[in-house]
C-alpha positions, 0 to 999 in steps of 0.5 A, a space after each residue: 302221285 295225284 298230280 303226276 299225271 298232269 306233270 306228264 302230260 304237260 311234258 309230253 304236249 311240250 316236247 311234240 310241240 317243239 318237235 312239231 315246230 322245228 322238225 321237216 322229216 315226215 317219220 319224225 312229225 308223224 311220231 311227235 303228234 302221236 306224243 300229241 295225242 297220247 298228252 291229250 289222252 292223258 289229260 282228258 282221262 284224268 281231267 274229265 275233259 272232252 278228248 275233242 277239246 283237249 285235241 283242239 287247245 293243244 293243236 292251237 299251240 304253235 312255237 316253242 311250247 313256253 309257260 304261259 303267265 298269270 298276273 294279279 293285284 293285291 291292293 290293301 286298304 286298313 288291314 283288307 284286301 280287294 277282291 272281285 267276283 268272277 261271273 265265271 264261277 260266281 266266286 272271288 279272285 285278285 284282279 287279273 288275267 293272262 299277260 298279253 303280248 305288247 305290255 309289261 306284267 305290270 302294265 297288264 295288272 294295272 289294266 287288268 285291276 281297272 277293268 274288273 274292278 274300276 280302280 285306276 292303280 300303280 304296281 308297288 312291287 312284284 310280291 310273289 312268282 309261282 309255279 301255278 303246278 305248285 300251288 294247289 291250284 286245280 289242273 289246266 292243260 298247260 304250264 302256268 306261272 303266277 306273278 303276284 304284284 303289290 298294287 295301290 289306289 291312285 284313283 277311280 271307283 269300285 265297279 263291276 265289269 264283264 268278268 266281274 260282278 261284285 267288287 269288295 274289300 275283305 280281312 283276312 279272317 273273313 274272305 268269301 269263297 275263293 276261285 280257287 283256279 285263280 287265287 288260293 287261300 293259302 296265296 292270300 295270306 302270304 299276301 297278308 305277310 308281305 303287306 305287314 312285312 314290306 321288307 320281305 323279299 319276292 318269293 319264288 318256287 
């Protein structure tokens, strides 16, 4: 039960902001952004969020309500993985970022790995599409899916950028604090799997 209120409230912004899209009559618009604010009480209660801010983000969203989708390298060298630390949170993540509009995923994950840690790459093979609600992630306002790609080195050096502030490989048994609104420690190790086991296939919830 300790995630059903975000199921819920996820739900709801989604059906009265397709509604608020395609819907002319007045009665019926007025009642889909009184499911509106019913998400955005719901969320800000359990979430501890500022009802204002809640109101804001879900107001922004206009179209048909869709997941919005979360991209992220794994680059492997000797048995370890590159990690980066966000400036956000002082913690570490896979390189990426929310897929943008224009580019393929895996175009966004090569750029993503070159602007916050320095290293040109080329994507090998999609590892892994989840569920972000699935996860163990901490809760965000809106649906999210992860897609997790296996990427190599073809140039460039480690650097830090405006998000990130450290760049750096780790095994498996020594990882730093995780970002855990980014990458799980559960997440890396099937990484790990994936990287000793190429022959295994995408997974997906």
């Amino acid at each position: 039960m300790e995630t059903k209120w975000l199921e819920w409230a996820q739900k709801l912004q989604a059906i009265a902001q397709n509604g608020l899209t395609y819907s002319e009559n007045v009665y019926d618009i007025e009642r889909y952004k009184q499911l509106r604010a019913i998400a955005t009480e719901i969320m800000a209660t359990y979430s501890n969020v500022e009802h204002s801010y809640v109101l804001d983000l879900f107001s922004r969203e206009v179209g048909y309500a869709t997941p919005k989708v979360d991209v992220r390298g794994a680059i492997f060298r000797d048995d370890t993985i590159l990690l980066v630390k966000e400036k956000a949170d002082g913690c570490w993540s896979l390189p990426g970022g929310w897929a943008d509009v224009g580019e393929s995923p895996s175009q966004v994950v090569v750029k993503e790995i070159y602007e916050e840690s320095g290293y040109q790459a080329r994507a090998i093979k999609l590892l892994a599409v989840y569920d972000r609600n699935k996860q163990g992630h901490p809760p965000l306002p809106f649906y999210v899916y992860k897609l997790f790609f296996h990427c190599e080195i073809i140039g460039g050096s480690a650097s830090s950028s405006i998000e990130t502030e450290e760049v750096a490989f780790f095994s498996e048994d020594a990882l730093p604090k995780l970002s855990i609104g980014r990458v799980t420690p559960t997440q890396i190790t099937r990484l790990f799997q994936h990287y000793r086991q190429p022959d295994l296939l995408t997974d997906f919830d």
